[in-house]
N, C-alpha and C positions, 0 to 999 in steps of 0.2 A: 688517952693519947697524949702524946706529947708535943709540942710547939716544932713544926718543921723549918728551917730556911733553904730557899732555895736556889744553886748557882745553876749557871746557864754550859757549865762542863764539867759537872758529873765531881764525884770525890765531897770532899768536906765542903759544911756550910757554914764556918765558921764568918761571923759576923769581921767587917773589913777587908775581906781576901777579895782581891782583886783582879780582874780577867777579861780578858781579849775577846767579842762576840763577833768581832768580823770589821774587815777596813778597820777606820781611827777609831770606832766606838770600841768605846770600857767598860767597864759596869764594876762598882763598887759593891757588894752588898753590906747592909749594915743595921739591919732588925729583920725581924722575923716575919711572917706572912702571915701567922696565924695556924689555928689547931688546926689539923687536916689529919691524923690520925697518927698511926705508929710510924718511928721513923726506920726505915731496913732498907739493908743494900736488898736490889732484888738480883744481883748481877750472883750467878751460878750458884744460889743456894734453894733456885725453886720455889720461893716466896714470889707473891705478885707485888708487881709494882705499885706503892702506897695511894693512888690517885686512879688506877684501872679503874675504867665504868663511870668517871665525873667527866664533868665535860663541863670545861672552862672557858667564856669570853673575854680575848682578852681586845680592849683598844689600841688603838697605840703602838698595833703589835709589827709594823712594818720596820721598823728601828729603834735602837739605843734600849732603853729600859724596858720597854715593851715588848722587843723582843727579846731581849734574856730571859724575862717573864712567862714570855709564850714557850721559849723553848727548854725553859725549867719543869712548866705543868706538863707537858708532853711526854719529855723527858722519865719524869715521874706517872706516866701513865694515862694521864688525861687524853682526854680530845681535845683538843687547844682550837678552838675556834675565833680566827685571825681577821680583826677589824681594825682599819686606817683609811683614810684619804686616797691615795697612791697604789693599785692594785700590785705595777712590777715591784715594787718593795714586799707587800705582805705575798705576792708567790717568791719571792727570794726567801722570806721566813719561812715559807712551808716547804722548799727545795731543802734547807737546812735543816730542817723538823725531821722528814722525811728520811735525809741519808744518815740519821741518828739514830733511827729505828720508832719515828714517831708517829702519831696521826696530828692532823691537821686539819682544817676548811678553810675556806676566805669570805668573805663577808665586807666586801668592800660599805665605809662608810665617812660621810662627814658627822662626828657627834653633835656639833654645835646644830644639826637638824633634828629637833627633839621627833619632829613626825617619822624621818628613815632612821631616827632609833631605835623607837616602837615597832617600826617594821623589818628590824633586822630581828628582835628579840626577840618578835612575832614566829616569826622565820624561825629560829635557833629553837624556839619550843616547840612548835609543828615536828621538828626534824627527829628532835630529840628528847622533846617531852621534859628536860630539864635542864638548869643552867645552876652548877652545882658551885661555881666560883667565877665570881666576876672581877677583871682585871683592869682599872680606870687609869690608863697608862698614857691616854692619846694627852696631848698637850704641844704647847707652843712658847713661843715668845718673840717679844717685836723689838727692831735692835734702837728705837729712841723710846725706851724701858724705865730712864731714870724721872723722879720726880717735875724734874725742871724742863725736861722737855716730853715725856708723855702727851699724847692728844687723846681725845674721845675715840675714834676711832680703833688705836692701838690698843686701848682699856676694851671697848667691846669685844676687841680679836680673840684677846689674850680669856677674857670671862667668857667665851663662847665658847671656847675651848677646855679650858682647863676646869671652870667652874660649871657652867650648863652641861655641859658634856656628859661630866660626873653623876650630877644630878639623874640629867636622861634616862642612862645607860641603871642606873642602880634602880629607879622606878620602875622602868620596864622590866627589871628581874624581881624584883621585890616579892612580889606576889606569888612566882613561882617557889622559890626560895622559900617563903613562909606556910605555902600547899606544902612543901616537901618535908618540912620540919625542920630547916636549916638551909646554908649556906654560908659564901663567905664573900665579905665583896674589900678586894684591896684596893684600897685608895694612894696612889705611886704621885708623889713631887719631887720638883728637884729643882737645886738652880741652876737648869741650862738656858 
């Protein structure tokens, strides 16, 4: 296979192309996601879509990077199975999934709770027996960020999110992932 990237509106993946996923969010892309198989349009050649039959979690997935991501995997074939905080956000992602011609779920969650991590993931492999790409997208930021004024608090916000989060979410898949002979887990930063 080859190394696929993926945009959140169909066409070319070239690395920096830039694009509109809904209101003021942008999405830049700019590296790749990883081996996922052959890349092909599946649009009126009768080929299936390169990700049919995977089924992906993604966090994070109620906005900005998370969801370009959710609605890339889908896009491409997946089940995109949609985890955040904020449930009207993540059914705003799956009403867009949806009128794309995609699947979707919700899976409302906080990741910084390593126990309804395990119990989403719990959940996702019950339903579907496997979690073929995991998406560590959720994250935050606190707006007194800079060195000089940073507190404890802000630091545990920021790590319980972006850092424990991660963690959670990739352990609870792990295992399945390695029963199945594979997987792929993207790890998404940024500095917003």
């Amino acid at each position: 296979g080859r190394y696929r990237a993926f945009d959140a509106v169909g066409g070319s993946s070239r690395p920096g192309r830039r694009f509109k996923i809904g209101g003021p969010v942008w999405f830049t892309f700019t590296s790749t996601y990883g081996k996922l198989g052959r890349v092909a349009s599946a649009e009126g050649n009768g080929m299936a879509k390169p990700l049919t039959g995977k089924v992906a979690w993604i966090t994070g997935a109620g906005t900005g990077i998370g969801q370009a991501g959710a609605f890339a995997l889908a896009e491409d074939g997946a089940l995109a199975v949609l985890s955040g905080r904020r449930r009207e956000a993540l059914e705003g992602t799956a009403k867009q999934i949806a009128a794309a011609g995609g699947t979707s779920e919700i899976e409302p969650l906080d990741v910084a709770d390593g126990k309804a991590v395990e119990t989403a993931a719990a959940g996702i492999l019950k339903r579907h027996g496997r979690v073929d790409i995991l998406g560590n997208s959720a994250g935050l930021n606190v707006t007194k960020r800079n060195w000089d004024v940073v507190d404890n608090a802000g630091w545990d916000t920021v790590v319980g999110i972006d850092l424990d989060g991660a963690f959670y979410a990739t352990r609870a898949v792990l295992g399945a992932m390695r029963a199945a002979g594979g997987g792929l887990v993207i790890n998404i930063s940024s500095w917003a």
